[in-house]
Backbone bond lengths (Angstrom), bond angles and torsions (degrees), N, CA, C in turn:
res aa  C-N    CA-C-N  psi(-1)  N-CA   C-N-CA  omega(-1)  CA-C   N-CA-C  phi
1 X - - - 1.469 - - 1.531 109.97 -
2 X 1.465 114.11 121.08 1.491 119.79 163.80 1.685 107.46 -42.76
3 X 1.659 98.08 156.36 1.629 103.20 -168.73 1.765 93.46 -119.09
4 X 1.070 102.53 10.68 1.516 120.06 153.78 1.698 147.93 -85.63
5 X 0.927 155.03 98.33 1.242 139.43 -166.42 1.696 101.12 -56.01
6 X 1.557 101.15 133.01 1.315 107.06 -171.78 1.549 113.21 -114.37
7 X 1.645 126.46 126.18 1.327 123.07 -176.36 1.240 117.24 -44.85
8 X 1.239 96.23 -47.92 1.610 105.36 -161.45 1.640 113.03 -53.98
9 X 1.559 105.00 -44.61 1.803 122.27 -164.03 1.612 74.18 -104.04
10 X 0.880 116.28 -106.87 2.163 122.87 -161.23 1.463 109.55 -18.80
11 X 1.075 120.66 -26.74 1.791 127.40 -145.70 1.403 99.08 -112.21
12 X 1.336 124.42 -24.09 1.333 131.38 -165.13 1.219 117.94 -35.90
13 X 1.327 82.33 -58.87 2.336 86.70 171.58 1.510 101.42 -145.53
14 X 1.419 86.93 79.18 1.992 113.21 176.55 1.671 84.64 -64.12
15 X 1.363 108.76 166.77 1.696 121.60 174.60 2.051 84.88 -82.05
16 X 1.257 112.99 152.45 1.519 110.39 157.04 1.600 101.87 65.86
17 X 1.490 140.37 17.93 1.494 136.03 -166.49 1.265 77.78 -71.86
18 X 1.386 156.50 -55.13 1.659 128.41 -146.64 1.502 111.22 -70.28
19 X 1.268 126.33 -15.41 1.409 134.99 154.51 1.392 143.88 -54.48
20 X 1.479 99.32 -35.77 1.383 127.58 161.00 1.423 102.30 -46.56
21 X 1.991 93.57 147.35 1.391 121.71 165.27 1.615 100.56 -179.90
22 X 1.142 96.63 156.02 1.823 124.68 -178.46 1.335 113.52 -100.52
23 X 1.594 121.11 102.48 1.620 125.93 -178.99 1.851 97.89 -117.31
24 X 1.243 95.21 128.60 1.614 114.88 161.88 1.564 107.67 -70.61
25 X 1.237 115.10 137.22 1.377 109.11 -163.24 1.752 101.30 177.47
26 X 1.326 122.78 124.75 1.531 125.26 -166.11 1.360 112.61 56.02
27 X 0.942 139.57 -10.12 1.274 109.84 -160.90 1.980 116.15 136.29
28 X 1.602 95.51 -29.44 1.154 120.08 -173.68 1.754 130.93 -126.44
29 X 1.464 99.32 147.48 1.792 85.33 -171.44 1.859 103.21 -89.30
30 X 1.325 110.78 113.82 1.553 102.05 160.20 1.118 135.64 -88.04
31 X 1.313 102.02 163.79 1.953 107.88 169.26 1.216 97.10 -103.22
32 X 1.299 104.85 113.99 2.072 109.06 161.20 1.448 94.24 -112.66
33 X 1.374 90.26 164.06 1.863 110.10 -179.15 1.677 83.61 -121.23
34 X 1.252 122.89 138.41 1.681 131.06 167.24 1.441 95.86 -122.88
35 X 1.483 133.42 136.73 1.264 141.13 125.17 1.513 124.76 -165.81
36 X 1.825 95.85 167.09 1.389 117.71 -171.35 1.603 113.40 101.35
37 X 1.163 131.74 -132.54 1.377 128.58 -147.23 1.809 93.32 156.86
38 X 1.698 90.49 135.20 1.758 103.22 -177.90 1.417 101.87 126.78
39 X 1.422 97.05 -162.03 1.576 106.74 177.96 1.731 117.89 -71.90
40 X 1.360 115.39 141.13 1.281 131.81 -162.77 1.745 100.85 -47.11
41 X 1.336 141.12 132.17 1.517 107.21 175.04 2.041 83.43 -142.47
42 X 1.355 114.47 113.14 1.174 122.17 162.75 1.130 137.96 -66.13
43 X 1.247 145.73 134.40 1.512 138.89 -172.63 1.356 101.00 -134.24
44 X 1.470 114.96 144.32 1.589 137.81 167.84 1.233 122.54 -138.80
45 X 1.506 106.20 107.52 1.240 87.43 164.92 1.746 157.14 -84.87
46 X 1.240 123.60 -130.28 1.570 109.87 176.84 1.798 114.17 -117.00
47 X 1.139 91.65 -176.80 1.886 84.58 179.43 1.705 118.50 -60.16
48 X 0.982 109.62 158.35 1.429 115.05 -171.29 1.349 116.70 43.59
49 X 0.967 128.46 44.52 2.148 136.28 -174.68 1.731 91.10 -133.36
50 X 1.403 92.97 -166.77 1.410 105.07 175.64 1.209 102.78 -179.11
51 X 1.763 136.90 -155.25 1.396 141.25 169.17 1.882 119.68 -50.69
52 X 1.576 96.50 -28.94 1.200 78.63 -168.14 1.886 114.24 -86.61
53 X 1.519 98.53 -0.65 1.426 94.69 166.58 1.874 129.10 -48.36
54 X 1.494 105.10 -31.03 1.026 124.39 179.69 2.090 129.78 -90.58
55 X 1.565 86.71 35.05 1.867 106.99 -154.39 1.658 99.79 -81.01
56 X 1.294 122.15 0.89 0.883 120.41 -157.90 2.076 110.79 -144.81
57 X 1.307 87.97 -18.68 1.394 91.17 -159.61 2.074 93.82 -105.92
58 X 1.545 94.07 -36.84 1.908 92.50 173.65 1.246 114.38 -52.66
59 X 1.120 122.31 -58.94 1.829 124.06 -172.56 1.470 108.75 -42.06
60 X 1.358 114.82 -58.09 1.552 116.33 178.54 1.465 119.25 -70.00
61 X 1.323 125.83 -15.71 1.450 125.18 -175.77 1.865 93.55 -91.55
62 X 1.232 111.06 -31.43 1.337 124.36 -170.98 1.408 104.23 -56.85
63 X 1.722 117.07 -23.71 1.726 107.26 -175.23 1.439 117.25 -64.77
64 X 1.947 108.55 -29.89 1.279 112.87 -153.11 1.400 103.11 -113.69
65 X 1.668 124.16 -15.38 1.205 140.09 -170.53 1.628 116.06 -122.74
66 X 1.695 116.27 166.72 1.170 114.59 151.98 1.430 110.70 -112.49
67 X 1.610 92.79 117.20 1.528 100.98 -160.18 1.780 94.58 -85.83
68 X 1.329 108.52 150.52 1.612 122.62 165.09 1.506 104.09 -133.01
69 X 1.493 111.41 124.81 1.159 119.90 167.46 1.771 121.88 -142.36
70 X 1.533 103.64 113.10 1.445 111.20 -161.73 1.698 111.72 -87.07
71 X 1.288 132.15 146.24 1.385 125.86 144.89 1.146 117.76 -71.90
72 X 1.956 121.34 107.55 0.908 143.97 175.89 1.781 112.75 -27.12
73 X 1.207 137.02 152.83 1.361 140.25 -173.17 1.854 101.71 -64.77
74 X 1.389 99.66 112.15 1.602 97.42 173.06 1.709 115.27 99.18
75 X 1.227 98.08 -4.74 1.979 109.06 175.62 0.911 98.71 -138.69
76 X 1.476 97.93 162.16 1.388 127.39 -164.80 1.819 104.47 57.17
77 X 1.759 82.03 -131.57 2.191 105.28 165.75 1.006 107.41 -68.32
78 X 1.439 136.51 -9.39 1.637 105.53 -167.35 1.047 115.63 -98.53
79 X 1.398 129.02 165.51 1.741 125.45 179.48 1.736 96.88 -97.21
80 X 1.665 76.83 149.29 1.758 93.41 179.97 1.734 112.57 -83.69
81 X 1.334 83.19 149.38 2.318 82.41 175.98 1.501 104.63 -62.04
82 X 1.535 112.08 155.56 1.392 105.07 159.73 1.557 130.76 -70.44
83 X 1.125 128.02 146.13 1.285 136.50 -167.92 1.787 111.22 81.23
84 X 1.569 124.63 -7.85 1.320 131.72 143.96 2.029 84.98 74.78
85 X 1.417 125.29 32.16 1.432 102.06 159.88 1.635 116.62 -100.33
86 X 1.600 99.85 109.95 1.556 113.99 -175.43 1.601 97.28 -73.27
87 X 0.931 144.43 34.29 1.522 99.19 151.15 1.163 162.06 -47.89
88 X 1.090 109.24 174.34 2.001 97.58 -170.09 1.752 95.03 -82.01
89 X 1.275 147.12 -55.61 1.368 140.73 164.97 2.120 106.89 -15.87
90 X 1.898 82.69 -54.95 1.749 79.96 -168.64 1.436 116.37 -67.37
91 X 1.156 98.44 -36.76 1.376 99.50 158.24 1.120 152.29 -23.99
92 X 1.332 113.08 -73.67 1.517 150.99 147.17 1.625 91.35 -17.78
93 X 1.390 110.53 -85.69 1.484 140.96 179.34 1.486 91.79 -32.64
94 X 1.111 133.32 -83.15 1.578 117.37 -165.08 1.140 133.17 -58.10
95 X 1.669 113.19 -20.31 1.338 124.38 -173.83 1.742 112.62 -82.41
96 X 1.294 93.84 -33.38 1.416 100.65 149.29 1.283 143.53 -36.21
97 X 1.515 109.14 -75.90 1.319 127.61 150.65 1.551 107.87 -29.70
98 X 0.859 117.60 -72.46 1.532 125.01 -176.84 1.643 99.83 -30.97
99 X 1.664 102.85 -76.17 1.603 105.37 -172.71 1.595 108.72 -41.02
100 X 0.831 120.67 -43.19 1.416 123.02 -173.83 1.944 118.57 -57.37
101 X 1.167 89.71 -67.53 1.579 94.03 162.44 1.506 117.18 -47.54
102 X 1.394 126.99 -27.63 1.179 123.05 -166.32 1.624 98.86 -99.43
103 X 1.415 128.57 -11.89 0.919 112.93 177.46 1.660 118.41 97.24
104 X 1.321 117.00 -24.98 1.311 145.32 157.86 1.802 131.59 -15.20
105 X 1.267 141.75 90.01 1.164 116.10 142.05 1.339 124.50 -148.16
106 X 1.317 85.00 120.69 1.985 124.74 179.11 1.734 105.20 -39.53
107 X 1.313 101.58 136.17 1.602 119.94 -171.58 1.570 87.15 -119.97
108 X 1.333 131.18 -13.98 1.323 117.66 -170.26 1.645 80.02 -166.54
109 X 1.827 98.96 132.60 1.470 127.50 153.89 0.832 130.38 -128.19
110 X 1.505 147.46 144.70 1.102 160.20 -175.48 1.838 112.70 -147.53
111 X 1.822 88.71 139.86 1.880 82.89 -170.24 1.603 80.22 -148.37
112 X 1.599 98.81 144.98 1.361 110.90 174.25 2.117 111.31 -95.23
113 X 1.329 108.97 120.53 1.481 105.10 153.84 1.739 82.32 90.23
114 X 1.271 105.86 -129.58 1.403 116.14 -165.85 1.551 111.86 -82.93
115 X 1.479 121.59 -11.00 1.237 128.57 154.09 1.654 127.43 -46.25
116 X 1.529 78.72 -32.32 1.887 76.83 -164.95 1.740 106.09 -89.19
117 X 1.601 114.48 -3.48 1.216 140.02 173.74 1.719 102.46 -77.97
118 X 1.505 114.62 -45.67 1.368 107.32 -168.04 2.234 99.17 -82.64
119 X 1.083 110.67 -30.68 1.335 112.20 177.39 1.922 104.61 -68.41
120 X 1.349 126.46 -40.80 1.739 114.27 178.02 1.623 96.73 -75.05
121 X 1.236 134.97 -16.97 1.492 132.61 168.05 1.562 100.52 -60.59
122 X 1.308 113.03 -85.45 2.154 118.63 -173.79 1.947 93.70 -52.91
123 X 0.973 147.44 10.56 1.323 141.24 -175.07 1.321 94.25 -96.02
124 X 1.785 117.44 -77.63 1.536 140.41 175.51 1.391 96.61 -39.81
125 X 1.080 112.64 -43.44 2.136 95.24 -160.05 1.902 94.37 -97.66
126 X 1.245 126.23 16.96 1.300 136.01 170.19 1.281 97.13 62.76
127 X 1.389 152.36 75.23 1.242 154.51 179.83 1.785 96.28 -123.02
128 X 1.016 117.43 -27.61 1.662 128.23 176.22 1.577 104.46 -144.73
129 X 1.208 108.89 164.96 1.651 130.86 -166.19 1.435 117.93 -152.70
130 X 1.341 119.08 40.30 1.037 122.42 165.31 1.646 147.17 -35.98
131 X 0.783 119.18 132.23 1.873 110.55 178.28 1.518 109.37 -58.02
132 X 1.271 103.92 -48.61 1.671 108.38 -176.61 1.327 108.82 -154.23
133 X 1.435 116.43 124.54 1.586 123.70 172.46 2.069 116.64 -88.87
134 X 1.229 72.14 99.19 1.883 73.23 158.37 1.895 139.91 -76.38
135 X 0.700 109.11 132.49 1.329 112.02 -166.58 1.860 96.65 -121.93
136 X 1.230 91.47 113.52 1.882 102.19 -179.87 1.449 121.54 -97.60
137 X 1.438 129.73 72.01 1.584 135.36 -150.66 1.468 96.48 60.18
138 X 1.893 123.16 77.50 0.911 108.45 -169.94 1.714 119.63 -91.32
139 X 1.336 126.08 141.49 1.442 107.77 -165.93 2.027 110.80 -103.47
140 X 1.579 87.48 89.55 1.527 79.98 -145.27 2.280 94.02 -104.08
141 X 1.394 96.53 -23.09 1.527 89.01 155.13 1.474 136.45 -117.27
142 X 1.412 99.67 162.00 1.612 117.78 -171.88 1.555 114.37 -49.25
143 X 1.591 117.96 143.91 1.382 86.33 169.66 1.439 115.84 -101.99
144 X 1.018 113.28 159.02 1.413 148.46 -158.13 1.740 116.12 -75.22
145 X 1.576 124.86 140.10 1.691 98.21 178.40 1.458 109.23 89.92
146 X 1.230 79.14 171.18 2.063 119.13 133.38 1.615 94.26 -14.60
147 X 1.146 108.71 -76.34 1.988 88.96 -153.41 1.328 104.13 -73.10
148 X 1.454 122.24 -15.88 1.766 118.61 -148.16 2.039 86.05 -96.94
149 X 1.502 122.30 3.30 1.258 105.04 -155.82 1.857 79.64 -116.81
150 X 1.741 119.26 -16.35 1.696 131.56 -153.51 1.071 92.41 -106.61
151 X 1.559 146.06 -65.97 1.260 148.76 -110.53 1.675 92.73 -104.41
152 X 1.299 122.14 -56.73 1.833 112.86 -168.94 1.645 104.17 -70.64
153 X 1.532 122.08 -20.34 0.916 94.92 -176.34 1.517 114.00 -89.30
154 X 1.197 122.38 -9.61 1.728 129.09 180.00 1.423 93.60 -83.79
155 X 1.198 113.86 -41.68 2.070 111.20 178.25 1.824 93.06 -43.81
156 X 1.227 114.32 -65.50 1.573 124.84 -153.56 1.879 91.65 -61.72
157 X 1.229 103.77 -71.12 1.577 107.74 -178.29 2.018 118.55 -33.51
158 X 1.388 105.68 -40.92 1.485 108.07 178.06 1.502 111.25 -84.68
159 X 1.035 124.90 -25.31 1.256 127.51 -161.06 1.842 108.72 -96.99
160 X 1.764 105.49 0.88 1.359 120.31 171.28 1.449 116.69 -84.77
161 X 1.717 100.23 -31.00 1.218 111.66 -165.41 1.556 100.02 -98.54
162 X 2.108 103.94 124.97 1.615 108.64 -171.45 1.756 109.10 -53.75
163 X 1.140 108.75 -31.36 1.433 113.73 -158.00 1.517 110.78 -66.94
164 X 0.732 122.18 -53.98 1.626 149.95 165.46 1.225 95.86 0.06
165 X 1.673 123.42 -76.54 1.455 109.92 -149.88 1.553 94.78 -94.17
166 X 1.175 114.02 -7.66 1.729 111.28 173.66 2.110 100.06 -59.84
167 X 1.169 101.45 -56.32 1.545 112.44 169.11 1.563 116.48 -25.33
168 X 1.166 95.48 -76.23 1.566 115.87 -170.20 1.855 104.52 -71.55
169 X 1.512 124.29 -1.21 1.270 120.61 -165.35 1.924 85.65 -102.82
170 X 1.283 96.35 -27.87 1.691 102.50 -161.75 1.658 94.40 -80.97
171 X 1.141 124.17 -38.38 1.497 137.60 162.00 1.320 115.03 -11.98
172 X 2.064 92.40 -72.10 1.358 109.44 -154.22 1.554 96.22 -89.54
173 X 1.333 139.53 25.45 1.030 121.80 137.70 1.464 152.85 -95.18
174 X 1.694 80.05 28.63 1.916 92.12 156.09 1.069 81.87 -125.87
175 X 1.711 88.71 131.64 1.659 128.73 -179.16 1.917 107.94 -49.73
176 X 1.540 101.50 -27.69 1.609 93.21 -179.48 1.221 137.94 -59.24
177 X 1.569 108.55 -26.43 0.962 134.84 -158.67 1.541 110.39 -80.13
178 X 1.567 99.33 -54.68 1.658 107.65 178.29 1.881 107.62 -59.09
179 X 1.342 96.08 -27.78 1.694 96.23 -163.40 1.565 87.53 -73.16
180 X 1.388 125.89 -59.89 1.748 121.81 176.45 1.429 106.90 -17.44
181 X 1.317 103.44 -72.64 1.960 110.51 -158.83 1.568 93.41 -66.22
182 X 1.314 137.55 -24.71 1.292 114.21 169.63 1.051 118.07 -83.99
183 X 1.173 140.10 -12.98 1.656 138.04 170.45 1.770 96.77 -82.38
184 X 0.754 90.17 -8.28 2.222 87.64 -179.50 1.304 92.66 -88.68
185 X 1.289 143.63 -1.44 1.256 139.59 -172.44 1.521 111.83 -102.91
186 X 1.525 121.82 -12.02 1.284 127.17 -170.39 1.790 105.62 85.78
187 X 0.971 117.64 10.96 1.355 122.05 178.19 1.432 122.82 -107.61
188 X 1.489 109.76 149.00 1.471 112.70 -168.85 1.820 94.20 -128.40
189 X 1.448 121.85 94.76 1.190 135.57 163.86 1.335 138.45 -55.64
190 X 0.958 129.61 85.97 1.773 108.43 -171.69 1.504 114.75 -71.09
191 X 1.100 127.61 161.84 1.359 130.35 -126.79 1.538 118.50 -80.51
192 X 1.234 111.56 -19.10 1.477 141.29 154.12 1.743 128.72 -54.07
193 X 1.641 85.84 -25.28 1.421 71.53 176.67 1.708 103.07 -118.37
194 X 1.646 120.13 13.83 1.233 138.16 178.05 1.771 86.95 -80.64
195 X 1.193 113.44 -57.55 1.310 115.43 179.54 1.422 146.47 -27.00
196 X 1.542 88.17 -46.12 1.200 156.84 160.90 1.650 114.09 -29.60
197 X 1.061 110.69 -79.51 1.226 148.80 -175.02 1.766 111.35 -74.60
198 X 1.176 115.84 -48.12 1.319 123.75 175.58 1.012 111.95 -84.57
199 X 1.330 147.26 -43.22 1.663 136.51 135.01 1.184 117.23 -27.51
200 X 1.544 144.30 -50.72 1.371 110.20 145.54 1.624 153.18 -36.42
201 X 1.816 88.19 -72.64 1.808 93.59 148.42 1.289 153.80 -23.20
202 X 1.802 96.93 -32.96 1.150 114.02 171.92 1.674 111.05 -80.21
203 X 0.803 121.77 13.73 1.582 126.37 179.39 1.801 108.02 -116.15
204 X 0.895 112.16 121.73 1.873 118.27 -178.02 1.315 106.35 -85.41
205 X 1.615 116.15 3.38 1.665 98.62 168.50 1.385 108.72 -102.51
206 X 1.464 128.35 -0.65 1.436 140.16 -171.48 1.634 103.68 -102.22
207 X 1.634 115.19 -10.43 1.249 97.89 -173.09 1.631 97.36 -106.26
208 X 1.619 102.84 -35.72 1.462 108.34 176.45 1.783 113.31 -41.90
209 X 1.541 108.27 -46.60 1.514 107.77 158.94 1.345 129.69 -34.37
210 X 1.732 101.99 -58.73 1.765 103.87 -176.14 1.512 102.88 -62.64
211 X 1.143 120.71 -33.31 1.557 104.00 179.34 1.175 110.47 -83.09
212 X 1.174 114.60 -18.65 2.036 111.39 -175.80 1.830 92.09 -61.20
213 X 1.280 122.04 -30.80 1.305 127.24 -140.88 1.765 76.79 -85.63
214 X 1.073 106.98 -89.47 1.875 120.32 175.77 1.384 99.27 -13.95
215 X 0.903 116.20 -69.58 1.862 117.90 -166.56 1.563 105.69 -42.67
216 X 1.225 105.32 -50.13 1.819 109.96 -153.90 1.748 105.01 -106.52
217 X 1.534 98.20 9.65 1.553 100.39 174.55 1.309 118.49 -59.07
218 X 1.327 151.57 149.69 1.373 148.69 144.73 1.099 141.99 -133.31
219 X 1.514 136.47 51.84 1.428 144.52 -125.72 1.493 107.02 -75.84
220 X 1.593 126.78 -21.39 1.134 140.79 -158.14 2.033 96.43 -49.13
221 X 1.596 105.32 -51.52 1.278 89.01 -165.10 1.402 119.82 -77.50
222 X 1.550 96.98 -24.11 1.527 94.96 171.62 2.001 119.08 -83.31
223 X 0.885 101.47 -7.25 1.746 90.64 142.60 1.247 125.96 -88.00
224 X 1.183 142.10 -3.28 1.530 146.86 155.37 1.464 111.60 -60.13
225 X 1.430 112.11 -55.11 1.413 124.24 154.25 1.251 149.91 -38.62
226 X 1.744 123.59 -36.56 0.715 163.51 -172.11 1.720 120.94 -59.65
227 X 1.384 94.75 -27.77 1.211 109.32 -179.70 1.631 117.22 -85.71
228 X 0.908 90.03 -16.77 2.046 125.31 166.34 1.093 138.13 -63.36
229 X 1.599 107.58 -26.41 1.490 134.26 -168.67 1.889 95.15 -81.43
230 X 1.612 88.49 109.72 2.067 92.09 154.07 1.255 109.97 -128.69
231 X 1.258 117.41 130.16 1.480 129.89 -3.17 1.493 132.26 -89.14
232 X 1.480 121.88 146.69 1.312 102.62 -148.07 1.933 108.76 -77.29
233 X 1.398 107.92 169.33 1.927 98.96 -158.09 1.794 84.65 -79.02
234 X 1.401 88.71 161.72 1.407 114.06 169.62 1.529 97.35 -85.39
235 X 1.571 136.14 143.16 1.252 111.84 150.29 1.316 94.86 -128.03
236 X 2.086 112.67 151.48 0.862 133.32 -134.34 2.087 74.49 -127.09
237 X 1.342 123.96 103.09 1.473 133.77 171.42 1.563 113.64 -90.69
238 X 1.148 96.91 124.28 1.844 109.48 157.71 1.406 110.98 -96.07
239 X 1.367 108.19 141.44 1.129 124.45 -152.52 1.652 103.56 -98.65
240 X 0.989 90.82 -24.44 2.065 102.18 160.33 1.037 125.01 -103.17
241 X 1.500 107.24 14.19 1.991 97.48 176.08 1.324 110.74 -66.48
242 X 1.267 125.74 145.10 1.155 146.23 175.40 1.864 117.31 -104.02
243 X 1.417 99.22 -15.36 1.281 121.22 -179.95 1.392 132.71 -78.01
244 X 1.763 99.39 -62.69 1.404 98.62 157.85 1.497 96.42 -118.78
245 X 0.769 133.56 129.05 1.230 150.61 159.46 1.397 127.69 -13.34
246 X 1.710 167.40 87.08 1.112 131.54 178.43 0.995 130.95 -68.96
247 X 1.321 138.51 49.80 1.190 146.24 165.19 2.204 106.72 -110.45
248 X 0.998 82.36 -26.10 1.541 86.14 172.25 1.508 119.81 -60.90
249 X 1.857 102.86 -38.67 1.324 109.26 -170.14 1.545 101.24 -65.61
250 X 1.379 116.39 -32.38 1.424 125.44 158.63 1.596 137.72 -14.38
251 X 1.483 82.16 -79.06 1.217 111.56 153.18 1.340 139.35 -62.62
252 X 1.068 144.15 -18.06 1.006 153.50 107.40 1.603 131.24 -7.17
253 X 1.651 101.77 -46.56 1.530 109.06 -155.52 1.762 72.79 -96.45
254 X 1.304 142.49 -38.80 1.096 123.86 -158.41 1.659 117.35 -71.52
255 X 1.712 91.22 -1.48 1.869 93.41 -176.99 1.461 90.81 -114.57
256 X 1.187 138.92 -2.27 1.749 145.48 172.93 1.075 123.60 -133.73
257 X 1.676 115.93 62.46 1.300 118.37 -173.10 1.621 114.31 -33.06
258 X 0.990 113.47 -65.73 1.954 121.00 -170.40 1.677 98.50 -63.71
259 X 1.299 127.49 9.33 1.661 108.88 144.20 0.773 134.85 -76.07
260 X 1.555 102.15 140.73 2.236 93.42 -168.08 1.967 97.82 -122.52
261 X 1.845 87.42 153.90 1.554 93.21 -156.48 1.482 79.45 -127.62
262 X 1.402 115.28 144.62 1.622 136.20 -161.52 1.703 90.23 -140.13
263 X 1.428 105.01 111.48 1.609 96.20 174.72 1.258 117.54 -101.91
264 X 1.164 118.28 128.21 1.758 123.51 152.02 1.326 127.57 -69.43
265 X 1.326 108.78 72.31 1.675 114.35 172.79 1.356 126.48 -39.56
266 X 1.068 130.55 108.86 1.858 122.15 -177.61 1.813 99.30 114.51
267 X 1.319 116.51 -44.62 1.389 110.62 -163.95 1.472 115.06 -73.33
268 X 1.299 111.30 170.69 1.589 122.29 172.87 1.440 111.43 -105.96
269 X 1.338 106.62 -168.90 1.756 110.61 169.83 0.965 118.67 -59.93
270 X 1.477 137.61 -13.90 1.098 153.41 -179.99 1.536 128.15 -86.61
271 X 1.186 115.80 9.04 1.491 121.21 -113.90 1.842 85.84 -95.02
272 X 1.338 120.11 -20.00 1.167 111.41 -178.68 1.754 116.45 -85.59
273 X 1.692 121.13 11.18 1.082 144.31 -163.01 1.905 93.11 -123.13
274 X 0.949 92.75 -35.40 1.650 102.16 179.96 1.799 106.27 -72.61
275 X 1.375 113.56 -65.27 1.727 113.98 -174.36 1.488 78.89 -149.19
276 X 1.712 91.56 104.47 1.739 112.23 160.46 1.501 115.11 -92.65
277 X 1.327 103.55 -17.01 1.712 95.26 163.88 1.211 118.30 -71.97
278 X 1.660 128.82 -40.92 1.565 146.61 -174.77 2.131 89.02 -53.95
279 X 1.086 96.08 -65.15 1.900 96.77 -170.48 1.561 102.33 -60.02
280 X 1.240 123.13 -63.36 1.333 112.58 -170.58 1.386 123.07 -47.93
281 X 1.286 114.26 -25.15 1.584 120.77 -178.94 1.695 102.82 -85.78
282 X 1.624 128.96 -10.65 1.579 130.40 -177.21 1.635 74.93 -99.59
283 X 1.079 153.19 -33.57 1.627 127.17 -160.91 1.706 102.28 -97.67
284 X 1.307 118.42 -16.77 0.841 105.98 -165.16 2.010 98.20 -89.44
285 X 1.187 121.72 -41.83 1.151 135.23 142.98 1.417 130.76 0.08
286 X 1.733 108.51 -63.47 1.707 143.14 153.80 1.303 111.34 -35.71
287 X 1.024 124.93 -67.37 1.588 167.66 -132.19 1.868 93.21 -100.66
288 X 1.529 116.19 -58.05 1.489 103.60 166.63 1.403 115.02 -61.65
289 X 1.075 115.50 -66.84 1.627 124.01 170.40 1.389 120.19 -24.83
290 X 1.366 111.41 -28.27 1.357 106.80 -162.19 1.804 99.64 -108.06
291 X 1.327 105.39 13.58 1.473 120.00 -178.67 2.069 103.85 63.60
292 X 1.213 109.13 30.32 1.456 107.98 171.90 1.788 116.81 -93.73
293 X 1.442 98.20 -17.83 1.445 105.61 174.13 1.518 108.92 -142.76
294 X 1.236 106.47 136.48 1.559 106.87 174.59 1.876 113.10 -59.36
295 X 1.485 90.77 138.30 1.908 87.82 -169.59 1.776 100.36 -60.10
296 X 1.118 114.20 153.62 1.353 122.57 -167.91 2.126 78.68 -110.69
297 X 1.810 84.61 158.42 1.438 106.86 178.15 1.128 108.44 -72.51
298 X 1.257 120.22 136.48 1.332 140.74 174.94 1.994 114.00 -38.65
């Protein structure tokens, strides 16, 4: 078995495959999903996700927008850089690249989890210029303590060792397992997109990513930054995340007064995988306000 997610077998009946296409770009071959017609509206997702996080929420954003949504460097379709250091800088840096090759620029972004961290990164260093940045359970601070002094360095330590995500790939092929870590998320999946998810997992070059990502994370400077960001992000809270916390979004607003926090009562981290009609109608909302779409009639 390839240690790759493979189009041919993985891709077969991707959510959104008629969207799909393969652009050379940095260094690397991506999978972007393009559709619809309108104003540019970018999507990113979070660590360990990919396109199909968005199976539900593209089609409907797709009426009013031209949606672009990439598999991050090293998940899903895309190929990883050599030497596999995800940082959020490199990040930034590739997604760029990407826009560029594609010809691309976004009047409205939105990134779920650590996405919406790598989009206020290309914002600050002017790589994009958005009207308004969304942040979807955004994971935009460090953690704190005990974990913030434990967690990058066991990210860095596992993610050295080849075996590791072969481990955790062989894991996630009992279906229980993937469904666990998604209910640890505050999320309630229907079974398709459990599916979903463990067909990725099951690949050790998609997980070696999520940890490449963990290892080389560092939010410290981009909260120094942060205070910098115009216009400031909307973040879009589930009220059951278990992931990032809503108290962060809190926190957050108490060091950025003019951030505004839109709660999803009931939802998890997931929450735009949960009711993609409920989010698409709060972004699309954003998006009038922010003079990116003409306000639609009541």
């Amino acid at each position: 078995m390839s240690d790759r997610p493979q189009w041919e077998n993985d891709g077969r009946d991707w959510p959104n495959r008629a969207a799909s296409r393969f652009v050379q770009a940095g260094g690397l071959r991506w999978h972007v999903q393009q559709a619809g017609e309108g104003p540019v509206l970018l999507l990113v997702h979070g660590t360990g996700a990919a396109t199909h996080s968005w199976r539900g929420l593209l089609p409907l954003l797709a009426r009013r927008f031209t949606v672009v949504a990439p598999d991050l460097p090293g998940h899903g379709f895309t190929t990883a850089p050599a030497g596999g250091r995800l940082s959020l800088p490199y990040m930034a840096r590739a997604l760029a690249a990407l826009l560029a090759a594609l010809g691309q620029r976004p009047e409205l972004v939105a990134g779920h989890s650590a996405g919406a961290a790598i989009l206020a990164r290309m914002a600050l260093d002017g790589a994009i210029a958005p009207r308004a940045l969304i942040g979807l359970n955004a994971a935009l601070l460090p953690f704190e303590g005990l974990a913030g002094q434990v967690f990058s360095p066991i990210a860095r330590l596992l993610s050295g060792v080849p075996a590791v995500p072969w481990f955790f790939a062989r894991r996630a092929g009992d279906r229980a397992v993937v469904e666990r870590l998604l209910r640890d998320t505050g999320s309630a999946l229907d079974p398709e997109g459990v599916e979903l998810y463990a067909r990725l997992v099951r690949r050790p070059a998609h997980v070696a990513a999520a940890l490449g990502m963990m290892a080389h994370w560092d939010l410290h400077p981009l909260l120094r930054d942060l205070r910098r960001l115009a216009p400031p992000p909307v973040l879009l809270v589930g009220g059951a995340d278990r992931t990032v916390p809503p108290a962060d979004a809190r926190r957050l607003r108490a060091m950025l007064p003019a951030l505004r926090i839109v709660p999803l009562p009931g939802l998890g981290h997931l929450a735009h995988e949960e009711q993609p009609a409920r989010v698409a109608a709060v972004i699309e909302g954003i998006a009038a306000e922010a003079g990116v779409l003409a306000l639609a009639p009541a």
